[in-house]
CHARMM internal coordinates of N, CA and C (Angstrom, degrees):
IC EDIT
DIST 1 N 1 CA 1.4487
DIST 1 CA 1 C 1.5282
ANGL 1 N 1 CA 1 C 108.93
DIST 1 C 2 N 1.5084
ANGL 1 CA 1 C 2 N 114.35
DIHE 1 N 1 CA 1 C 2 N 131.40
DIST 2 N 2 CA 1.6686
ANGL 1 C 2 N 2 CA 113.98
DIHE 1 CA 1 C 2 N 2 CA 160.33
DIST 2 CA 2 C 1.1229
ANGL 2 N 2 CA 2 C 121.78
DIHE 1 C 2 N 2 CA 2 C -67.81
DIST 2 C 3 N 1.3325
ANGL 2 CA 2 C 3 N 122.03
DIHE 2 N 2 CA 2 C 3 N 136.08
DIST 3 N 3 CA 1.6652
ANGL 2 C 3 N 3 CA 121.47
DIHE 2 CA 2 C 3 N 3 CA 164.99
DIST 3 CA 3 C 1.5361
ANGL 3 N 3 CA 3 C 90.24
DIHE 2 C 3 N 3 CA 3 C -111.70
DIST 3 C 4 N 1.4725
ANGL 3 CA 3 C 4 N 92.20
DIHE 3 N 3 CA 3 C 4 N 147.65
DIST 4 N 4 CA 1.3923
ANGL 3 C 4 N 4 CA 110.74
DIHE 3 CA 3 C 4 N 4 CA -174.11
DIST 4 CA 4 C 1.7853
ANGL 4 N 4 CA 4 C 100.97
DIHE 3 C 4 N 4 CA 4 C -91.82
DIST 4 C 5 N 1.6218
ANGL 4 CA 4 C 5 N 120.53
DIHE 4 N 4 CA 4 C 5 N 157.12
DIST 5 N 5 CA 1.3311
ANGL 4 C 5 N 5 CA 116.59
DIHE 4 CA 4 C 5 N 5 CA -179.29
DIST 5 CA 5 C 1.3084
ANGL 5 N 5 CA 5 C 98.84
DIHE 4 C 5 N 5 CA 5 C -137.79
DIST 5 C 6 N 1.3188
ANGL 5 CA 5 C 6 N 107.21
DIHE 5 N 5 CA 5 C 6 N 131.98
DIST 6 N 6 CA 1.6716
ANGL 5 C 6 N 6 CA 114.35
DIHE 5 CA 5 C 6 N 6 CA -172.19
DIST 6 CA 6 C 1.7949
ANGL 6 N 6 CA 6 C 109.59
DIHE 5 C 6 N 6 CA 6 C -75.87
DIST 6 C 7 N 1.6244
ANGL 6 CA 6 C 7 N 108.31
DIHE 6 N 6 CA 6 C 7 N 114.44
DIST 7 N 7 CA 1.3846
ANGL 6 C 7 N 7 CA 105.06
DIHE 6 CA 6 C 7 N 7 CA -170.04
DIST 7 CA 7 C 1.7658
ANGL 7 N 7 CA 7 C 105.72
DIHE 6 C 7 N 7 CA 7 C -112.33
DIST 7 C 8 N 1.4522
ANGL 7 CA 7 C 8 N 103.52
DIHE 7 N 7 CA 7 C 8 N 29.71
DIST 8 N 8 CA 1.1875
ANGL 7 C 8 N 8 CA 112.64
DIHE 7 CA 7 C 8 N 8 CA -179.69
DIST 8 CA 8 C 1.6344
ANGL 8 N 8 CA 8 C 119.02
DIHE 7 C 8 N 8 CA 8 C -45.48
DIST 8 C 9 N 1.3030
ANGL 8 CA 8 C 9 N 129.14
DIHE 8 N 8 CA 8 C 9 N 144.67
DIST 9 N 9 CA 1.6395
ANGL 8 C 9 N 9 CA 114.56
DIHE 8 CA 8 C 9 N 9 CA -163.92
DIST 9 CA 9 C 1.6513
ANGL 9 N 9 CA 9 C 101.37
DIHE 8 C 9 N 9 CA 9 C -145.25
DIST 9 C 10 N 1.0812
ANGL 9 CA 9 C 10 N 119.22
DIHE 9 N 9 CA 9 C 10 N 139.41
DIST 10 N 10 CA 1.6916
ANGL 9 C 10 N 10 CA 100.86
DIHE 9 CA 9 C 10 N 10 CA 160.14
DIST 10 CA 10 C 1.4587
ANGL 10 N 10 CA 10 C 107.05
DIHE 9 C 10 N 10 CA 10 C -144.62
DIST 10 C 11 N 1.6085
ANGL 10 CA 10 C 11 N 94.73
DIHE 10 N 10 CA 10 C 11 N 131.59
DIST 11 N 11 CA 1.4144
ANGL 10 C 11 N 11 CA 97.50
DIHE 10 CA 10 C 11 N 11 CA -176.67
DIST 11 CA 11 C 1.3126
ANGL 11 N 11 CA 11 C 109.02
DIHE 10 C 11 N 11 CA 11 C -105.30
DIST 11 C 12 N 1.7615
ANGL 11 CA 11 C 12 N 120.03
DIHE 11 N 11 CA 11 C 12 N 167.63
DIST 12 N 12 CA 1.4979
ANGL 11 C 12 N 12 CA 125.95
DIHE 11 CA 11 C 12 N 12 CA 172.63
DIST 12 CA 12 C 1.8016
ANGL 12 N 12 CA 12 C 98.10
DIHE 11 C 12 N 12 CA 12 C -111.42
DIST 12 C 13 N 1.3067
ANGL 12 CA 12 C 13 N 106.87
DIHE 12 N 12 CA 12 C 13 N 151.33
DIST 13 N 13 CA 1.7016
ANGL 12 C 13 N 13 CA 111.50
DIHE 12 CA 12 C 13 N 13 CA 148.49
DIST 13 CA 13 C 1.3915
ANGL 13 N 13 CA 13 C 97.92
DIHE 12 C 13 N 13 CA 13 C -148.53
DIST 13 C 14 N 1.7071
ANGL 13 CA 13 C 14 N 95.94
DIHE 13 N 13 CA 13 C 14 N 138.23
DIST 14 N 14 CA 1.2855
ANGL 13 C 14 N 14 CA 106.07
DIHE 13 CA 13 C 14 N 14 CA 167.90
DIST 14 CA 14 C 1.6488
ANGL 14 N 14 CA 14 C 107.38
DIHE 13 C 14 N 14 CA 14 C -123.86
DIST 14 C 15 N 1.0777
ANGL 14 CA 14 C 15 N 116.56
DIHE 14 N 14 CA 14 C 15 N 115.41
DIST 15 N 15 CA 1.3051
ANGL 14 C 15 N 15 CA 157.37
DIHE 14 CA 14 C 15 N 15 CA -135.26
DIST 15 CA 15 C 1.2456
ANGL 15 N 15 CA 15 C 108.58
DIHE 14 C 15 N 15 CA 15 C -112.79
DIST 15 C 16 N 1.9411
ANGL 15 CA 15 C 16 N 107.40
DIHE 15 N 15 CA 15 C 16 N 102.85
DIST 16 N 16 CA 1.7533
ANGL 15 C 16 N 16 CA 116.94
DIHE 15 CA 15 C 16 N 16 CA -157.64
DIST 16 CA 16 C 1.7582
ANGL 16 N 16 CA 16 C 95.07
DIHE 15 C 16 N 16 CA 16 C -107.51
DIST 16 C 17 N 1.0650
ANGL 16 CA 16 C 17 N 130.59
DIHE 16 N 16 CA 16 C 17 N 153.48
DIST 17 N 17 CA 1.7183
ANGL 16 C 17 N 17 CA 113.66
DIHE 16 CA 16 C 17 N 17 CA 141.55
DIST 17 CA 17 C 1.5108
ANGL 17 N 17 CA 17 C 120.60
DIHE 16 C 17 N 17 CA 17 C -47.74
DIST 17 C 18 N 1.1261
ANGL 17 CA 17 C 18 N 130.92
DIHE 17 N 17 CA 17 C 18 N 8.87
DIST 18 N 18 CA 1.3404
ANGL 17 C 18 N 18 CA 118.07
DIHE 17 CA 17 C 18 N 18 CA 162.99
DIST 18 CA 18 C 1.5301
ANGL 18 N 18 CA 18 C 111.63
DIHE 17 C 18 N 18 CA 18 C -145.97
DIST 18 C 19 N 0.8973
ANGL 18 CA 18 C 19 N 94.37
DIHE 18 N 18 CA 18 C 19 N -11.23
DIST 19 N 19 CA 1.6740
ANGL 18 C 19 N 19 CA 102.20
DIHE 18 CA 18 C 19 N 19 CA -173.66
DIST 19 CA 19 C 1.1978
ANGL 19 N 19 CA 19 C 105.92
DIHE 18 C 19 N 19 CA 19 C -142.33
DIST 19 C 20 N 1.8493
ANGL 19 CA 19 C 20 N 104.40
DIHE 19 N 19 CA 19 C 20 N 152.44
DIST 20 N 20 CA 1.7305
ANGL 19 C 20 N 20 CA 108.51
DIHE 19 CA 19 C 20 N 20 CA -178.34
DIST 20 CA 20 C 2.2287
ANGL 20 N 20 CA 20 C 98.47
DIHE 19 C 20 N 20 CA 20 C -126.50
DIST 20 C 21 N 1.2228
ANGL 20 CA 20 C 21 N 119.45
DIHE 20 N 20 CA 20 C 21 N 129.01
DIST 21 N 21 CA 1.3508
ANGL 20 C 21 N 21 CA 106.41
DIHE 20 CA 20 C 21 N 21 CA 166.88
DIST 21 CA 21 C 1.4801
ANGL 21 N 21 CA 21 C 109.43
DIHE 20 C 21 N 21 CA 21 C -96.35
DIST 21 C 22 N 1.0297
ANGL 21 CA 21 C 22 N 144.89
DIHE 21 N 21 CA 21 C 22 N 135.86
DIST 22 N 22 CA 1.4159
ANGL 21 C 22 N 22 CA 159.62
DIHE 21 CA 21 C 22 N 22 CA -167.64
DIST 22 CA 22 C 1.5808
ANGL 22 N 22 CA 22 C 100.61
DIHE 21 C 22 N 22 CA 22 C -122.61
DIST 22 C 23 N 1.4269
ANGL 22 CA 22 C 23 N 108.09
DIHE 22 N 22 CA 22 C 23 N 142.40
DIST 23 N 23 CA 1.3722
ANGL 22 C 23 N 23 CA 112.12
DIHE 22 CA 22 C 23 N 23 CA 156.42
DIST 23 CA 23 C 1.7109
ANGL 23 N 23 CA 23 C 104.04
DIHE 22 C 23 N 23 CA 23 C -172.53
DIST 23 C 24 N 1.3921
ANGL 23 CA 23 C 24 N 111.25
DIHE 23 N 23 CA 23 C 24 N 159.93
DIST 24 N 24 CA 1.4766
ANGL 23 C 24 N 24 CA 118.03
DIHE 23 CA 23 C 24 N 24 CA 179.78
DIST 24 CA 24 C 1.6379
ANGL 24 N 24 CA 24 C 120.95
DIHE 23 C 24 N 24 CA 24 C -142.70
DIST 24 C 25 N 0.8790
ANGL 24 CA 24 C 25 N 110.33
DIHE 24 N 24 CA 24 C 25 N 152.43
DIST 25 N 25 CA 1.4963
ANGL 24 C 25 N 25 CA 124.48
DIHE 24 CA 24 C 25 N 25 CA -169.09
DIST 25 CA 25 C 1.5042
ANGL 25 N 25 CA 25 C 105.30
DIHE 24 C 25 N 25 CA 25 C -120.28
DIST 25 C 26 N 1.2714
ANGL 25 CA 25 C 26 N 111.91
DIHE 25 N 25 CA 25 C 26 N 147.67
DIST 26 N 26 CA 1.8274
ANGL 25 C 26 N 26 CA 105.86
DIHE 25 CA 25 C 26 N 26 CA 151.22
DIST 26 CA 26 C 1.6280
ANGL 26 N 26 CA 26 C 130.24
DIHE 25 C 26 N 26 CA 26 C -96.25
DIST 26 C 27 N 1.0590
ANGL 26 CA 26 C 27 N 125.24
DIHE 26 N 26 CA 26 C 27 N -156.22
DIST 27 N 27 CA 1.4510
ANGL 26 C 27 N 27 CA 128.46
DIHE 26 CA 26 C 27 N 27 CA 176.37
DIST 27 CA 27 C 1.4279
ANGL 27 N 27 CA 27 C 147.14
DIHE 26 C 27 N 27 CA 27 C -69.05
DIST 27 C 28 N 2.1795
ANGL 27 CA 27 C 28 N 85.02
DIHE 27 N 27 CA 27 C 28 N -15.47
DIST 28 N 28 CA 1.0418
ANGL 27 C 28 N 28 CA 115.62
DIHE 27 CA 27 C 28 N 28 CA -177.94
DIST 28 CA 28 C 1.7272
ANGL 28 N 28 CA 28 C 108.50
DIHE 27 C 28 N 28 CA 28 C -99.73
DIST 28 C 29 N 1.6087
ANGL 28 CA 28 C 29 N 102.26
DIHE 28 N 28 CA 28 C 29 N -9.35
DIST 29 N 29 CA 1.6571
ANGL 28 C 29 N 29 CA 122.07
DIHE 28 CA 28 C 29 N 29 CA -172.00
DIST 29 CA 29 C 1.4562
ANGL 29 N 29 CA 29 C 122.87
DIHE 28 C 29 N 29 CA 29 C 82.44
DIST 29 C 30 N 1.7190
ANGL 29 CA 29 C 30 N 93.87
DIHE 29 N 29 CA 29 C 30 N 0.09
DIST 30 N 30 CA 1.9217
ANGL 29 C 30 N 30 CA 100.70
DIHE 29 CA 29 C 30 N 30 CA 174.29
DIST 30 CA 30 C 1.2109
ANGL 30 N 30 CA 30 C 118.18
DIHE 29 C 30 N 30 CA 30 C -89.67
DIST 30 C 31 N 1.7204
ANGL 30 CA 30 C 31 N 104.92
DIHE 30 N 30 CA 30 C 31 N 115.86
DIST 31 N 31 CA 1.5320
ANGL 30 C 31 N 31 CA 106.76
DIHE 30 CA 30 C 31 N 31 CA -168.52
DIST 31 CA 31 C 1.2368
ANGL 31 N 31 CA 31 C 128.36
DIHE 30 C 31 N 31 CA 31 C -66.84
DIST 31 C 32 N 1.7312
ANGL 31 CA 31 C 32 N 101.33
DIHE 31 N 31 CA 31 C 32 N 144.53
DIST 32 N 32 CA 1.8834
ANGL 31 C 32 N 32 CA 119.26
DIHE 31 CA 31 C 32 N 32 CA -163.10
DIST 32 CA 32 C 1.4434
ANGL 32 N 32 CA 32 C 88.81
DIHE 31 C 32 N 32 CA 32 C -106.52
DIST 32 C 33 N 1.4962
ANGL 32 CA 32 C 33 N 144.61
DIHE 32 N 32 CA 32 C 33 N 6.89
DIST 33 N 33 CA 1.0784
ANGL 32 C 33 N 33 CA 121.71
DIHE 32 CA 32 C 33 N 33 CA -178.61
DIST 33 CA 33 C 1.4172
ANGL 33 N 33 CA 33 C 102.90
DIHE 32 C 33 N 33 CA 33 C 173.49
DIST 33 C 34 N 1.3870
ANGL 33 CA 33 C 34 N 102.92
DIHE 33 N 33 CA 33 C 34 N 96.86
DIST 34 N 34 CA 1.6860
ANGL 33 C 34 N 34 CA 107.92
DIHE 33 CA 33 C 34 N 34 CA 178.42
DIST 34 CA 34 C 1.2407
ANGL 34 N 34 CA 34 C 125.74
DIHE 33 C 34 N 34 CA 34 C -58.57
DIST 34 C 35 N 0.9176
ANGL 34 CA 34 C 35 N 120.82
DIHE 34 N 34 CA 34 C 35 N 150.89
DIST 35 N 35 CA 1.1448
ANGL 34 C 35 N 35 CA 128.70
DIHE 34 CA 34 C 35 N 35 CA -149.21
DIST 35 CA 35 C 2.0557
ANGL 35 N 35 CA 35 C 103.93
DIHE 34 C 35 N 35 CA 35 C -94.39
DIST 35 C 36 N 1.4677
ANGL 35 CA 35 C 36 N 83.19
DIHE 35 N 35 CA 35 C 36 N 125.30
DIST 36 N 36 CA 1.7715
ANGL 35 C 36 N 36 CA 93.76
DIHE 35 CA 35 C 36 N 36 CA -155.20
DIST 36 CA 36 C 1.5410
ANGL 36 N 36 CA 36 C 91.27
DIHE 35 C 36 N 36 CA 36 C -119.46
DIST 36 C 37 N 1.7003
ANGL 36 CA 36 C 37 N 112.12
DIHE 36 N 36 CA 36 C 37 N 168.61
DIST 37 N 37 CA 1.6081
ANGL 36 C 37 N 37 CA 116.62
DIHE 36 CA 36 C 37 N 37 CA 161.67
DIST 37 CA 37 C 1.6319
ANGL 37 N 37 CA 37 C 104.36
DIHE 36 C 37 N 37 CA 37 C -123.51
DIST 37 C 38 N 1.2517
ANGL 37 CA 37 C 38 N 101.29
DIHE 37 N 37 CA 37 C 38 N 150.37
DIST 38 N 38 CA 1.6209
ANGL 37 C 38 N 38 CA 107.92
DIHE 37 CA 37 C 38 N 38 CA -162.32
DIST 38 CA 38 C 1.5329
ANGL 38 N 38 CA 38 C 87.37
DIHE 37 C 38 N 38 CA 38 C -111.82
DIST 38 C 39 N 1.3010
ANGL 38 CA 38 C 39 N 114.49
DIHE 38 N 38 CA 38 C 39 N 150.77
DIST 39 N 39 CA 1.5508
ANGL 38 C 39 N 39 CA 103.46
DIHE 38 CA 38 C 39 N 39 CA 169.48
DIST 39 CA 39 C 1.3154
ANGL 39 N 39 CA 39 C 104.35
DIHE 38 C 39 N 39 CA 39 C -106.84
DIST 39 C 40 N 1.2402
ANGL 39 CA 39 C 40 N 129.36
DIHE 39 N 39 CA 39 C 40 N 176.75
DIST 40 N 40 CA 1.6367
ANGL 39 C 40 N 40 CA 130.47
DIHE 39 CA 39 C 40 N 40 CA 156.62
DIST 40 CA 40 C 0.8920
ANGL 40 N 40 CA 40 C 114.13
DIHE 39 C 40 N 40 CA 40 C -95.46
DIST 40 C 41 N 1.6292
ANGL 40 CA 40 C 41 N 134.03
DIHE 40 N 40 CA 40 C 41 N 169.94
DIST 41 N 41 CA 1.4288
ANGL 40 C 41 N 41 CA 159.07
DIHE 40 CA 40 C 41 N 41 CA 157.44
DIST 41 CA 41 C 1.1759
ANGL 41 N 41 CA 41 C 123.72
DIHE 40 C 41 N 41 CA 41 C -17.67
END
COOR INIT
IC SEED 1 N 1 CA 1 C
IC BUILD
């Protein structure tokens, strides 16, 4: 039998003209992805 696993996610971006910071949490609020800045091109 499958048990299903809740992979619920929510991410933020806050969104620069040159740069984007990203980060995500799960359901439980324990972070899946620290919160980084990406640069552009």
């Amino acid at each position: 039998m499958l048990t299903s696993v809740s992979t619920e996610r929510f991410v933020a971006l806050d969104v620069h003209q040159r740069y984007v910071v990203v980060g995500a949490v799960n359901a439980g609020q324990q972070i899946v992805l620290s919160p980084r800045r990406v640069e552009s091109c």
